[in-house]
TORZAKOL-31157 format. One record per residue (C-alpha): residue number from 0; residue in one letter; z, y, x negated. Coordinates in nm, 2 decimals. Layout:
TORZAKOL-31157
[NUM,A,[Z,Y,X]]
...
end
This chain:
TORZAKOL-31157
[0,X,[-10.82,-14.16,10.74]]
[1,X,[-10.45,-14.12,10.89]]
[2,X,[-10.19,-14.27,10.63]]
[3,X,[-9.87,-14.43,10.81]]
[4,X,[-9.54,-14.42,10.62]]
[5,X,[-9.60,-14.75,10.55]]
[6,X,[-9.92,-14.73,10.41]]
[7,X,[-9.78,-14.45,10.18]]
[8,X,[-9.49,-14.63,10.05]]
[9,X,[-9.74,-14.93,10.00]]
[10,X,[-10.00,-14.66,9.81]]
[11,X,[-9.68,-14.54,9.58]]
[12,X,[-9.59,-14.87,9.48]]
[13,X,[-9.94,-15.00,9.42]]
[14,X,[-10.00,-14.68,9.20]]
[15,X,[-9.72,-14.74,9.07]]
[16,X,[-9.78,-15.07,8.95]]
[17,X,[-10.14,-15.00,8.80]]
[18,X,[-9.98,-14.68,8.59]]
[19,X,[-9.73,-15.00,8.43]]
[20,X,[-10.01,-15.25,8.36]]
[21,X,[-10.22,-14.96,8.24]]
[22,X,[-9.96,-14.81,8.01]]
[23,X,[-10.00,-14.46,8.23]]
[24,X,[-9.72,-14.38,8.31]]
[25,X,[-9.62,-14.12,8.09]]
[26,X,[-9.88,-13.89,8.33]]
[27,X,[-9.66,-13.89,8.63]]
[28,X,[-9.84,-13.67,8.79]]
[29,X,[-10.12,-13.88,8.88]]
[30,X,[-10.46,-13.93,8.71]]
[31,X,[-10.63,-13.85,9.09]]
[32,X,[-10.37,-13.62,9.16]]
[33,X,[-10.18,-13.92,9.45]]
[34,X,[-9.82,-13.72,9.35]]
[35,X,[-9.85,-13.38,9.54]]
end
């Protein structure tokens, strides 16, 4: 599966928001290791 920089920045931001409504974002490095 090819990612386009759009589909990235949409990934980060949808990560993003799950790690607020989850209360996980004190791991910032990622729970499925997304941040490499």
């Amino acid at each position: 599966v090819e990612f386009t920089a759009t589909s990235v920045s949409d990934l980060k931001k949808y990560i993003a928001e799950l790690e607020v409504q989850t209360g996980m974002t004190q791991r910032r490095r990622g729970p499925a290791g997304f941040y490499v």
